[in-house]
N, C-alpha and C positions, 0 to 999 in steps of 0.2 A: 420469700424474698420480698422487701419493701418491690413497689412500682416506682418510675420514678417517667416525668412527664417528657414527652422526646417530640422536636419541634423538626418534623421533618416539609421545610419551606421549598415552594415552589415558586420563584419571582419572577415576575412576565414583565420585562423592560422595565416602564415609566413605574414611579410610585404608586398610581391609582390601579395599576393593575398586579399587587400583591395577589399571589395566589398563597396559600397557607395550607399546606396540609400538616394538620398534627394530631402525633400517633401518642398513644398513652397504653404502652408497654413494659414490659419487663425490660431488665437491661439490656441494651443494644449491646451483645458481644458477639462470639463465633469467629473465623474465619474470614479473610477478607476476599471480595470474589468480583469479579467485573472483567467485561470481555470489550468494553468500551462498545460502537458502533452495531458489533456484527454479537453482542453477546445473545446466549441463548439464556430461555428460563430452564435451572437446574433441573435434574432429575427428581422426584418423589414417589415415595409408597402412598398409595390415594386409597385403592379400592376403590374406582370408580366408573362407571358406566356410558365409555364413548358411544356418543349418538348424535347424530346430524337433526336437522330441524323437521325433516319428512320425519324419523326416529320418534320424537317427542308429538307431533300431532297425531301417528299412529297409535302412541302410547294414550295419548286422552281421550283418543275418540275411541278405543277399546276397553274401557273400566268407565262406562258412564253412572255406573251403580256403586263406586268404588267412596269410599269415605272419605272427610278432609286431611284429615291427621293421613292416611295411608297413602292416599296420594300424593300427600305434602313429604312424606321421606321417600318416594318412590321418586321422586323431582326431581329432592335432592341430595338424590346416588347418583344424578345426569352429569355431564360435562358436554358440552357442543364442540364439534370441529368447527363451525360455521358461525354465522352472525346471524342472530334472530331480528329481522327484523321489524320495526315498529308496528306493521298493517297485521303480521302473524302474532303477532303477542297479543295485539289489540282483540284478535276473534279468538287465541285458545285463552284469555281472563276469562270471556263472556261461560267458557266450558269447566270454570274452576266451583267445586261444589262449597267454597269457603275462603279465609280470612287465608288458614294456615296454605292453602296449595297455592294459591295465587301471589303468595308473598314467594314461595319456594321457586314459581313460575317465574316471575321477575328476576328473582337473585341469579336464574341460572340463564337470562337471557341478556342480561346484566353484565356477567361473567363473560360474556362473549362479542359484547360490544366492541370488542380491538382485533376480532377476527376479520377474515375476508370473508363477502355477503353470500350467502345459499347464491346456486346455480339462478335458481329460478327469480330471483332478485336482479340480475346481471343482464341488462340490452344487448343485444348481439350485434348493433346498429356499428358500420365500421368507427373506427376512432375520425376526430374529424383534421382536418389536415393541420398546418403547424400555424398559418396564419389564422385561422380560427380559434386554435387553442391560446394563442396571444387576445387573439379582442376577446375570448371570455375569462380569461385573468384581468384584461385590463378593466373591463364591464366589472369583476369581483370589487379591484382597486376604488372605481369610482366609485362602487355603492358604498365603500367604507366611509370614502372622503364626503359622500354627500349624508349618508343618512345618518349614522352616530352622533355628528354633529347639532343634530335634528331633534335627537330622542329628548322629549321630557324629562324633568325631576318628575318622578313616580318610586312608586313602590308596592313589594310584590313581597304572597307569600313564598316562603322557601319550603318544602317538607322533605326531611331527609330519612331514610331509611339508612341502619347502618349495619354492615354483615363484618363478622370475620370467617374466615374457611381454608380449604386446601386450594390452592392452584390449580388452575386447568391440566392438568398431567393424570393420565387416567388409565385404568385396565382396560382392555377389549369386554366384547358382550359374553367371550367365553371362560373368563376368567373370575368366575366364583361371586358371592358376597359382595355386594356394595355399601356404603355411607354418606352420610349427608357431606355436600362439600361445602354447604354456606349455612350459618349459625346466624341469624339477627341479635346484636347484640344492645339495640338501642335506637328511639325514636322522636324527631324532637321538628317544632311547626315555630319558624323566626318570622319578622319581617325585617325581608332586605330591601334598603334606601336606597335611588340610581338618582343622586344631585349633582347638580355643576361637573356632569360628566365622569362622575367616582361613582365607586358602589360603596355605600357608606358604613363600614363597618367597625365597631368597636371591641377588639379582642378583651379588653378586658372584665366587659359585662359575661365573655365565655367563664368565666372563675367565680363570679362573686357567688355564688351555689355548688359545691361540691356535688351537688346531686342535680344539675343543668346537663341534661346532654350533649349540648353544644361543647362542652370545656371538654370534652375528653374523643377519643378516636379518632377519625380523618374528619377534618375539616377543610373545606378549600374556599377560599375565594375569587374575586377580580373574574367571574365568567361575563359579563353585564356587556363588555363592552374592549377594552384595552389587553385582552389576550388576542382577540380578533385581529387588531392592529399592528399588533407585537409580532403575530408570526407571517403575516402578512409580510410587513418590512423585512421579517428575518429570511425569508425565505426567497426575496428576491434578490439576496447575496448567497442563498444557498443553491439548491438542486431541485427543479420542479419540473417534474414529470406525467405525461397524460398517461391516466390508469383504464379506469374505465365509462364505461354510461353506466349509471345503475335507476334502477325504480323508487321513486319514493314517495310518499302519501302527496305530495302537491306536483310529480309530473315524475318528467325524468332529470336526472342531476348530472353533472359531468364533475368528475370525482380527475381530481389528480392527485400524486403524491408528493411528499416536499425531505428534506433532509437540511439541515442547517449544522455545519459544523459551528466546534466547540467555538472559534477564534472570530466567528460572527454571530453569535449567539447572543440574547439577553436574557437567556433562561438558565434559571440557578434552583438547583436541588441539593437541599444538605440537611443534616443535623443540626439542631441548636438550642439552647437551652433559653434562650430566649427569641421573641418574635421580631427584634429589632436585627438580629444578626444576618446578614446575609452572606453565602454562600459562594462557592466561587459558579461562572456559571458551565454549562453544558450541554454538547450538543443533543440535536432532538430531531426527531422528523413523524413523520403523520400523513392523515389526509386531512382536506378539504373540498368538501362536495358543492357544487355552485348551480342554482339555479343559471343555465345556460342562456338564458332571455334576459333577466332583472340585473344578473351578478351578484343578489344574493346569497349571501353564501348562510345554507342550511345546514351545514354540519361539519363538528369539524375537531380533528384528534391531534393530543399530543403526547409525544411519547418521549420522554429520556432515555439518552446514552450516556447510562454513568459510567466514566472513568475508570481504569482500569486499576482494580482495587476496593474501589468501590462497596461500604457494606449495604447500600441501598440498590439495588435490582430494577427495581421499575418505581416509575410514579408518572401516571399515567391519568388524562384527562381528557373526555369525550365534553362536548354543549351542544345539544338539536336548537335551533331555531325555529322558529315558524310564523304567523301572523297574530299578532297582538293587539285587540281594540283600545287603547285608552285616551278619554276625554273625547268621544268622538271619533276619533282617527286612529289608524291601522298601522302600526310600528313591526318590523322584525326582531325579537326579542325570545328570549335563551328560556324556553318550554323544556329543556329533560337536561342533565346532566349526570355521567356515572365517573367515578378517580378509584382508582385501585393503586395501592401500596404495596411493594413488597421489600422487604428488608432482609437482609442478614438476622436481625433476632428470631432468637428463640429458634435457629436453627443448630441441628448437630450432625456428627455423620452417624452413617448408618449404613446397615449391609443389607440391600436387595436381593433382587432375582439374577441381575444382571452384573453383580458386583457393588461396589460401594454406593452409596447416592445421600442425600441429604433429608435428615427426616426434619419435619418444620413441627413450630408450634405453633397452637390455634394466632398466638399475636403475632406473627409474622408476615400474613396476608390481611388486609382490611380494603372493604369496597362501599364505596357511598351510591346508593340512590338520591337522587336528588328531582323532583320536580316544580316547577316554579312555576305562578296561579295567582287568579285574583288579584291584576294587575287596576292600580289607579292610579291619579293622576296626584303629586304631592303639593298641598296649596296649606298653605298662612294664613289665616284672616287679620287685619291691624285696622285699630281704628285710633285716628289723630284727635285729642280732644284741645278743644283751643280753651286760652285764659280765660273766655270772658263769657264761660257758659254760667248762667243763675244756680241757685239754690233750686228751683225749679224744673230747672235742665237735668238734675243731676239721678 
């Protein structure tokens, strides 16, 4: 069967913060399925190896003599209950004997990015009272309003990894035979422009190469700056909730959750055949973690709730922040991002263990790695030549 190109857009409010994700799949058919708000991710056959994050550093610090390739499919038979966090991923890479494990290492830590964080990630420090949780939302608010404003024209590189695989849906440790869950299917090094407050991006240089990475799988944009402000605003029409304290590489964070129905939303997820089209929009919710002192806000999730009917499942968007030198001076600026798709394609039904359940196909789930580096400062040179320079001058 021909492919044929499928524009599944993600729009975060204002213009400059188009988000785009497009998927380059077989035909979007199947069944129609959406549980709206409270939907769950379907049933699948995985053959897969649930294991917690303690699970996976027992496993690497037990095969230190173990080869890349075998440890790179031993990875990825993994699925996590838990969220791998930045600081644990950071010392089990240092333990990867190669190219092939560490990439397998990431896709499966990756994969677990929209979970809730390992136990030992979690401050036990009581939550802090309701006036408090007001002034570090409001401290969030103002660092939007002050620093964004602020950020240079610069430009950074982007490097994206791109997987497709099975869903986090997995067999227990007693149940037989495992398989890889994430498949790298392409790898591609841009530079993205952050001018007059846009991230500057041109889809149509994604096509002029048939064989450009960029033009095909999940692509997203608008993380720079205007999804920050997007859910910000959305979310104080919506439901915002104190979660938890959590640990994270520059302190502790105070993490709250958010919920924005459909009817105050400015986020839209759809199919389209072109990248002008927009979608109707949809509700979403997520967290966002805030440095508790600055208001900074260091990280931070969005999630759709598509509509009930729905052949799109999830589309899903993580950005880390962290501290950025450029021209001199020290900006907060979007260091990691992971998007996961899931779609109705290339699903069918199929008969389990437990009765009916949905078997997928490899293009049905797609996840980007995304890290962003090498941040400068974007400058012109112009020089004015006046009429009355000589022959000499010249």
């Amino acid at each position: 069967m021909a492919l044929r190109v499928l524009i599944f857009r993600l729009v975060i409010g204002f213009a400059a913060g188009l988000c785009v994700l497009q998927v380059q799949s077989a035909e979007a058919g199947g069944p129609a399925r959406g549980e709206g708000s409270a939907r769950k991710r379907p049933q699948y056959e995985s053959g897969l190896l649930v294991v917690t994050v303690r699970d996976v550093q027992r496993i690497v610090a037990g095969v230190p003599d173990k080869g890349d390739a075998k440890l790179a499919r031993q990875l990825g038979g993994l699925v996590l209950t838990e969220r791998m966090s930045d600081a644990t991923l950071a010392l089990l890479e240092k333990s990867m004997p190669g190219a092939r494990s560490r990439t397998a290492l990431i896709a499966l830590a990756d994969a677990s990015a929209f979970l809730r964080p390992a136990a030992e990630d979690v401050d036990s420090e009581a939550a802090p009272d309701l006036n408090e949780q007001r002034r570090i939302m409001s401290r969030a608010v103002e660092y939007l309003g002050k620093s964004l404003p602020k950020l240079p024209d610069f430009y950074a590189t982007r490097i994206t990894v791109r997987y497709d695989g099975d869903p986090p849906k997995a067999k227990s440790k007693a149940q037989g035979k495992t398989h890889e869950a994430w498949r790298e299917v392409g790898r591609s090094k841009v530079v993205v422009v952050y001018r007059d407050g846009k991230e500057v991006v041109d889809p149509r240089a994604w096509v002029r190469r048939a064989a450009d990475p960029e033009g095909g799988g999940l692509i997203t944009r608008g993380t720079f700056g205007p999804i920050l402000s997007t859910v910000i605003v959305d979310a104080a029409h919506g439901e915002t909730t104190w979660d938890r304290w959590e640990r994270g590489n520059a302190g502790t964070m105070a993490v709250f959750r958010y919920r924005v129905p459909g009817n105050r939303s400015h986020y839209s997820v759809s199919f389209a055949n072109d990248v002008g089209q927009e979608g109707p929009t949809t509700g979403y919710h997520g967290e966002v973690a805030i440095d508790p002192t600055t208001g900074a806000i260091l990280r931070l999730t969005v999630q759709a709730d598509p509509p009930l009917g729905s052949t799109i499942l999830e589309g899903d968007i993580l950005v880390e922040y962290g501290p950025v030198e450029i021209g001199g001076k020290t900006y907060t600026c979007p260091l990691r991002s992971v998007s996961v798709s899931l779609t109705m394609a290339g699903l069918a039904s199929g008969t389990g263990s437990y009765g009916p359940v949905l078997v997928r196909s490899k293009e049905a789930t797609l996840l980007n790695d995304v890290v962003f580096e090498d941040y400068h400062l974007f400058r012109s040179d112009s020089r004015i030549l006046t009429g009355d320079i000589g022959v000499a001058d010249r």
